[in-house]
C-alpha positions in Angstrom: 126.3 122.6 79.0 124.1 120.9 81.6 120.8 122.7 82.8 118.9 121.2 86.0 115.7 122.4 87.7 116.2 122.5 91.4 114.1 123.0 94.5 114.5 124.6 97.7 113.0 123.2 100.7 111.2 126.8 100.7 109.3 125.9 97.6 111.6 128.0 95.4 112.3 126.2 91.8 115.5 126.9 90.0 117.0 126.7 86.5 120.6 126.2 87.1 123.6 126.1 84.7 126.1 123.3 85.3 129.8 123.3 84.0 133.2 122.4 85.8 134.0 126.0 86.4 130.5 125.9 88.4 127.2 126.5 88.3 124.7 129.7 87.3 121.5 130.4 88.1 119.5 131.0 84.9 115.5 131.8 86.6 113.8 131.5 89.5 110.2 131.4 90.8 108.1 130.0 93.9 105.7 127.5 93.8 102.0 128.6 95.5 101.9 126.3 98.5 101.4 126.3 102.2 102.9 124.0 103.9 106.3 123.8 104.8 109.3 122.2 103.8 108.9 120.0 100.5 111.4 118.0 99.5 109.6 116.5 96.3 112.1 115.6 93.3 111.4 117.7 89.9 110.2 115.5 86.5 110.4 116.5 83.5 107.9 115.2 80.7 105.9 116.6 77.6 108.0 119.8 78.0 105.8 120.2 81.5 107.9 120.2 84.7 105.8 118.5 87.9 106.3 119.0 91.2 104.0 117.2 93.8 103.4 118.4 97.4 101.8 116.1 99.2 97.8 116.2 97.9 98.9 118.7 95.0 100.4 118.2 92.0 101.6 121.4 90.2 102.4 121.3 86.3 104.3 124.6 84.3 105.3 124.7 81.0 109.3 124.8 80.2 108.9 123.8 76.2 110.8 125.7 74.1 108.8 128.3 72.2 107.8 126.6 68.5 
């Protein structure tokens, strides 16, 4: 099982499920931002997932619970 964080040009972030039979989305949310479209690549590090939009950077937690 593959899992991938994707985002829309609408600034909506995505967990997605990847197998050959297809894909399913797993959660959603939006990212607080104002200007339109962003097309900045997701990074994973420290169990913190970054996204940068131009002057902001914003950083969520996606670490499994301990």
């Amino acid at each position: 099982m593959r899992q991938f964080y994707c985002l829309s040009e609408n600034v909506a972030v995505g967990l997605i499920e990847a197998s050959p039979e297809g894909y399913r989305e797993k959660g959603r949310f939006r990212i607080p931002q104002d200007s339109l479209p962003t097309w900045t690549h997701p990074i994973i590090a420290g169990g913190r997932l970054y996204l940068r939009d131009q002057d902001t950077i914003y950083a969520f937690d996606v670490g499994q619970n301990r």
